[in-house]
C-alpha positions as CSV (number, residue, x, y, z in Angstrom):
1,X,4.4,-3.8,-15.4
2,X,1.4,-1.4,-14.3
3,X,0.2,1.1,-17.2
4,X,2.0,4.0,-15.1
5,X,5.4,2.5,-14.8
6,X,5.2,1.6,-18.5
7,X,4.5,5.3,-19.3
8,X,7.0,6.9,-17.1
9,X,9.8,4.3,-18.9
10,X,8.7,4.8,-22.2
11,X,9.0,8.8,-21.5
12,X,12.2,8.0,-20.1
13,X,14.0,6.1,-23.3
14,X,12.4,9.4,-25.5
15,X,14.6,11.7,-22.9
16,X,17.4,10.0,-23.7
17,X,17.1,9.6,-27.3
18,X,16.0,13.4,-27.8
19,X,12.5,12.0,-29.1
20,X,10.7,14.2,-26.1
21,X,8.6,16.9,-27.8
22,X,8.9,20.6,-26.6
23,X,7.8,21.1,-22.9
24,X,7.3,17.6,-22.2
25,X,9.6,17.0,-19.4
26,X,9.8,20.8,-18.4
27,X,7.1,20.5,-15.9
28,X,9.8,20.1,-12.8
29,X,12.4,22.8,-14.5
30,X,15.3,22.8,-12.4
31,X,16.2,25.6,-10.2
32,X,12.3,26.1,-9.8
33,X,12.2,27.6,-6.5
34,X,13.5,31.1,-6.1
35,X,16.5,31.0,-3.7
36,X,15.2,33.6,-1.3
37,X,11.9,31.4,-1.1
38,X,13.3,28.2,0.1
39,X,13.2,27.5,4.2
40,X,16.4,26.7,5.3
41,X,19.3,23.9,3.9
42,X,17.8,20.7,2.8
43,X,16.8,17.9,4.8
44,X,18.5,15.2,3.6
45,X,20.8,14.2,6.5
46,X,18.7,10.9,6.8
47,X,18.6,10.0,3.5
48,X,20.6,7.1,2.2
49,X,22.7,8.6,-1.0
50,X,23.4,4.8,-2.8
51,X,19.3,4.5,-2.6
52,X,20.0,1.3,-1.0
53,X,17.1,0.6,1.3
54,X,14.3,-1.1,-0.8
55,X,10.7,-1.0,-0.1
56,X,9.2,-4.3,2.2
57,X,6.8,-4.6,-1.0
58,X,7.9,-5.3,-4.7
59,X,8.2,-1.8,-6.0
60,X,4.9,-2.2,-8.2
61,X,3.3,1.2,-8.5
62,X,6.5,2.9,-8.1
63,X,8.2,1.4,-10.5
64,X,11.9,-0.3,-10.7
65,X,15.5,0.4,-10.3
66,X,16.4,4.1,-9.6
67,X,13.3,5.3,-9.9
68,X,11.6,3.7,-8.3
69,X,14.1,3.7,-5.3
70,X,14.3,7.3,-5.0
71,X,10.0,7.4,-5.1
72,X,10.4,5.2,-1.8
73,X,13.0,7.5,-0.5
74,X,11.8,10.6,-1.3
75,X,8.3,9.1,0.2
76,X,9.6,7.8,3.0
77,X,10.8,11.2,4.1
78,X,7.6,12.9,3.4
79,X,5.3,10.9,5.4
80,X,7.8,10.4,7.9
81,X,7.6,14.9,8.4
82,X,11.5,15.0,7.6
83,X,10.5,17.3,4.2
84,X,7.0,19.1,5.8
85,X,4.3,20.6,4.6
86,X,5.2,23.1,2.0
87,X,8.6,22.6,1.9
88,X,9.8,23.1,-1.7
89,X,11.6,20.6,-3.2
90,X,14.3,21.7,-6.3
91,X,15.0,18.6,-8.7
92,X,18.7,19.8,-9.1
93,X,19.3,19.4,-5.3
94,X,17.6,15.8,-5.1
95,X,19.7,14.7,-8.5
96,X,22.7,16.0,-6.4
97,X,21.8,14.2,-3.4
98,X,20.9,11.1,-4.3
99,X,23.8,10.9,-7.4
100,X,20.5,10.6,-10.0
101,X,19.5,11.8,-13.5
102,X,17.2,14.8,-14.2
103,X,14.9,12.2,-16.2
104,X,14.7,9.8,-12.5
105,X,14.1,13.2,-10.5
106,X,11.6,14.4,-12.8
107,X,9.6,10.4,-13.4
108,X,9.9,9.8,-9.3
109,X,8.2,13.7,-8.4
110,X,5.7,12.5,-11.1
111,X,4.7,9.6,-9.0
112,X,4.6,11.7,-5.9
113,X,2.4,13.6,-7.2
114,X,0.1,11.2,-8.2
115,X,-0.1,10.2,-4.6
116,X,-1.2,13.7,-3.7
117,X,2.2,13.7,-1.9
118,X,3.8,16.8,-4.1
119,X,2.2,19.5,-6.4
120,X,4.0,21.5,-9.3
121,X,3.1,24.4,-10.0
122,X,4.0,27.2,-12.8
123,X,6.5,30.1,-11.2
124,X,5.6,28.4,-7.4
125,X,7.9,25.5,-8.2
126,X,7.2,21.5,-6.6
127,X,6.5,21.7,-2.7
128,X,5.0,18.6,-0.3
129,X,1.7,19.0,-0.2
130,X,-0.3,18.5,3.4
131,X,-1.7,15.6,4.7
132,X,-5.3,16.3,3.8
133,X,-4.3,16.0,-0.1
134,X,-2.3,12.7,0.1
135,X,-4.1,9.8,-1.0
136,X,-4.0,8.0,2.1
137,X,-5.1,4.5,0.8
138,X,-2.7,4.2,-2.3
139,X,-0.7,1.2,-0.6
140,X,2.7,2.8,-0.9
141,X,1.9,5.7,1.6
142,X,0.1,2.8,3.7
143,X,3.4,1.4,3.8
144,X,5.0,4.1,4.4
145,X,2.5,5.3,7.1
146,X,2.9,1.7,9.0
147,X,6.3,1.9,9.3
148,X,7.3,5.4,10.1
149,X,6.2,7.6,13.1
150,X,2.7,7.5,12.6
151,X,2.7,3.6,13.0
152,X,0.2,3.2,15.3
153,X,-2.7,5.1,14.0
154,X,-1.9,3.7,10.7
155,X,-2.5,0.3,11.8
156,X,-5.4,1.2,14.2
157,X,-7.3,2.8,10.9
158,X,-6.4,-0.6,8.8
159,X,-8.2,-2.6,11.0
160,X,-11.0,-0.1,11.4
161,X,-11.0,-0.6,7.6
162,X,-11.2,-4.1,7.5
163,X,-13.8,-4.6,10.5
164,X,-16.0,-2.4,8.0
165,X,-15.4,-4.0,4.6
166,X,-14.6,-7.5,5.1
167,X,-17.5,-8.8,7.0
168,X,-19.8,-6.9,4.3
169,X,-17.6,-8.5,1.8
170,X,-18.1,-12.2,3.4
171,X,-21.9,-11.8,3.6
172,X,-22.0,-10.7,-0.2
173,X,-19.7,-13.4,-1.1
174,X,-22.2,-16.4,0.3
175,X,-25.3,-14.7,-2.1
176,X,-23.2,-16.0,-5.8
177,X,-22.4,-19.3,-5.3
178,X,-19.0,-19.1,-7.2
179,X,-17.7,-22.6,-6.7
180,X,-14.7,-22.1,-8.5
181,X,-13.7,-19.3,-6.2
182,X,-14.7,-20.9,-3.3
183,X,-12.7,-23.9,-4.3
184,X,-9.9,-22.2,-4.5
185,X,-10.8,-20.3,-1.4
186,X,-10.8,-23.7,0.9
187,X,-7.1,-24.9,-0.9
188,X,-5.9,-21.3,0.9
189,X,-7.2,-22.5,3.6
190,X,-5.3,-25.9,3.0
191,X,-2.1,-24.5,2.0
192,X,-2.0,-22.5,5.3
193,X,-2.6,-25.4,7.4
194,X,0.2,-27.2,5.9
195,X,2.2,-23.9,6.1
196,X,1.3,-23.8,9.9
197,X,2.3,-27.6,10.6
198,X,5.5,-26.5,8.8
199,X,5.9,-23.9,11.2
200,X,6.0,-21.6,7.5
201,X,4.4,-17.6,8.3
202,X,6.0,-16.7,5.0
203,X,3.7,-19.6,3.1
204,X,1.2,-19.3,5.8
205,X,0.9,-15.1,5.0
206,X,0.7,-15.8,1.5
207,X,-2.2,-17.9,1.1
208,X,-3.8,-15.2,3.7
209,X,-3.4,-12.5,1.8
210,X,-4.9,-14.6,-1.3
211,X,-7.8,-16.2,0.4
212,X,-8.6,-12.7,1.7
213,X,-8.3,-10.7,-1.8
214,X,-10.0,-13.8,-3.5
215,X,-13.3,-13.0,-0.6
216,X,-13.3,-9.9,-2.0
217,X,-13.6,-10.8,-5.6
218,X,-16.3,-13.6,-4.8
219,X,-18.3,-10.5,-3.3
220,X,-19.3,-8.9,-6.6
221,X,-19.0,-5.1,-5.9
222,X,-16.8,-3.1,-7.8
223,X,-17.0,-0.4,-5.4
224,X,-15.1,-3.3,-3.0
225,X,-13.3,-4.9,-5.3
226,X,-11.5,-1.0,-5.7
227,X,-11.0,-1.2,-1.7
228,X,-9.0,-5.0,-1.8
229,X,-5.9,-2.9,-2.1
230,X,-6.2,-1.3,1.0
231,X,-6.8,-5.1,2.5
232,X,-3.8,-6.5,1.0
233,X,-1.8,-3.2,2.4
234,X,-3.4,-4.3,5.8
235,X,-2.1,-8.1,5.6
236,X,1.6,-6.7,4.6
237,X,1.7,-4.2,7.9
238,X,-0.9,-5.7,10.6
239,X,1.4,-8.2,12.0
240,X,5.0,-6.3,11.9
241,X,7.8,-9.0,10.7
242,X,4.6,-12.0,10.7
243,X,2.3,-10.4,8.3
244,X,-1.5,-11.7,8.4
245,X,-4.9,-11.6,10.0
246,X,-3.0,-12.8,12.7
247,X,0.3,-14.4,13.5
248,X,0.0,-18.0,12.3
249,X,-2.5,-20.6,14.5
250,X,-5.0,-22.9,14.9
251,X,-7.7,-20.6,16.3
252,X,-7.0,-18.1,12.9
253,X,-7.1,-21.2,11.0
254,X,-9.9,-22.2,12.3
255,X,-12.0,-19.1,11.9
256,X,-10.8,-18.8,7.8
257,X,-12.3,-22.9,7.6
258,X,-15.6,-21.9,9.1
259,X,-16.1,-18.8,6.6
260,X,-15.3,-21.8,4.1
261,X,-18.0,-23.4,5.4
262,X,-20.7,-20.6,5.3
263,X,-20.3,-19.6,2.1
264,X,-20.7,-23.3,0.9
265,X,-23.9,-23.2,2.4
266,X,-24.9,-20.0,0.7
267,X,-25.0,-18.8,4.6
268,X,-24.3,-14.9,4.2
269,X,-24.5,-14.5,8.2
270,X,-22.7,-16.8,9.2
271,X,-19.8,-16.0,7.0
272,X,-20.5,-12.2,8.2
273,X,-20.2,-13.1,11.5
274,X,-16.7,-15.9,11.3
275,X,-15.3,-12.8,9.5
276,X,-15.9,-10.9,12.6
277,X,-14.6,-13.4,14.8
278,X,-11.1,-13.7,12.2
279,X,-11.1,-9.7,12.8
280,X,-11.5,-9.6,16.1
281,X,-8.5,-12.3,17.2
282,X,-6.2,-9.8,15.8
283,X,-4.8,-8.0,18.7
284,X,-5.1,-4.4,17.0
285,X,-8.6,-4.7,16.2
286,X,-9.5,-5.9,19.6
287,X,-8.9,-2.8,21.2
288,X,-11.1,-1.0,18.6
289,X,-14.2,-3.1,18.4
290,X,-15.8,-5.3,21.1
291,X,-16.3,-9.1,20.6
292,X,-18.9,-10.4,18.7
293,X,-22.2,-11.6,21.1
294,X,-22.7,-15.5,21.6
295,X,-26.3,-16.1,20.2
């Protein structure tokens, strides 16, 4: 359990018990927007009310159960533009809506926030922020991006992304010589040629998403190491229902083995330029960058 969702559970059981101390959960006071103030009825109509539809990823960040269900909802609807820029949003109408507790209202518009998504403020009241505050490479709004309207440039950005830090990463990554992580980085490469004989893109993805993340690590840069989540967001959206650099085969296969092989041989460019090569089968990142040259 991440250090927020712990925080936001622990402040939940206090609620409940009465242990809360004065003010503490006051900071989204219901009935917080004036009525006069608010622009038009609310915008729920596409909502789901039971908070049925779970997020593609494990809930993580956004914590479990009702909480964080109505976080992906509430998200959902805000990246999506069905609750704009500015709207305000008045926690007694969501806890109506959606059939949830004050305490879930309040916890899920704390993560929101968080993500830049929502602001509270004193006498203003809890309104969507724009799209130049949200933090656009948390992974949840990645999700969310990737698989609302803005689909396409979300997953035209991700690969611009990647084509920038991973072959950096892969040229770092052949300059430490960590033979434990590169051990492990050729059995990824194993277990997703097994996967693929099995005719196995779950397994297959998997190791992908693993071998990639573990490149990352081997790389020895904080600064990257902070930027693997936006990687592993990548992975999860770049192929639609076949996650991965690229939907399972021999010729992605091929290109993982060979930046196996270069960092074995403590061969920084030639790892930087198989990483390319990886990058560039992917059909999205083809139309973005050119081909690597044949030298």
């Amino acid at each position: 359990m991440s250090t927020l969702a712990h925080t936001m559970m622990t402040a939940a059981r206090a609620a409940d018990s009465g242990l809360v101390g004065p003010g503490e959960l006051d900071r989204y006071p219901y009935a917080e927007a004036p009525v006069a103030d608010r622009v038009g009825p609310p915008t729920w109509e596409g909502a789901e009310p039971e908070l049925g539809r779970v997020g593609r990823r494990a809930a993580g960040s956004r914590g479990r159960g009702l909480h964080g269900q109505l976080v992906q909802q509430l998200g959902q609807m805000i990246v999506s533009g069905d609750l704009g820029a500015d709207r305000p949003l008045v926690p007694e109408e969501i806890g109506q809506r959606f059939e949830v507790s004050r305490t879930v209202v309040r916890e899920s518009l704390r993560v929101l926030e968080a993500k830049g998504l929502v602001s509270a403020r004193p006498n203003v009241g809890t309104r969507v922020r724009p799209v130049s505050d949200w933090n656009l490479l948390d992974p949840d709004i990645i999700e969310w991006r990737a698989f609302g309207p803005q689909r396409d440039d979300q997953r035209r950005e991700l690969s611009e992304l990647r084509w920038t830090i991973e072959p950096l990463a892969a040229r770092l990554a052949a300059g430490h010589g960590r033979e434990d992580i590169q051990q492990r980085l050729a059995d990824m490469v194993e277990i997703m040629g097994h996967a693929l004989g099995q005719g196995d893109a779950l397994t297959f993805s998997r190791a992908d998403a693993e071998f990639h993340s573990l490149l990352i690590q081997v790389a020895s840069n904080r600064m990257l190491e902070h930027l693997s989540g936006i990687v592993s967001a990548a992975l999860q959206v770049s192929g639609g229902p076949v996650t991965g650099c690229e939907r399972p085969n021999e010729s992605s296969l091929a290109h993982h083995g060979r930046i196996v092989d270069a960092l074995a041989a403590g061969d920084g460019g030639a790892a930087e330029t198989a990483m390319r090569q990886l990058l560039t089968v992917h059909p999205e990142v083809e139309r973005v960058v050119p081909a690597p040259r044949e030298h």
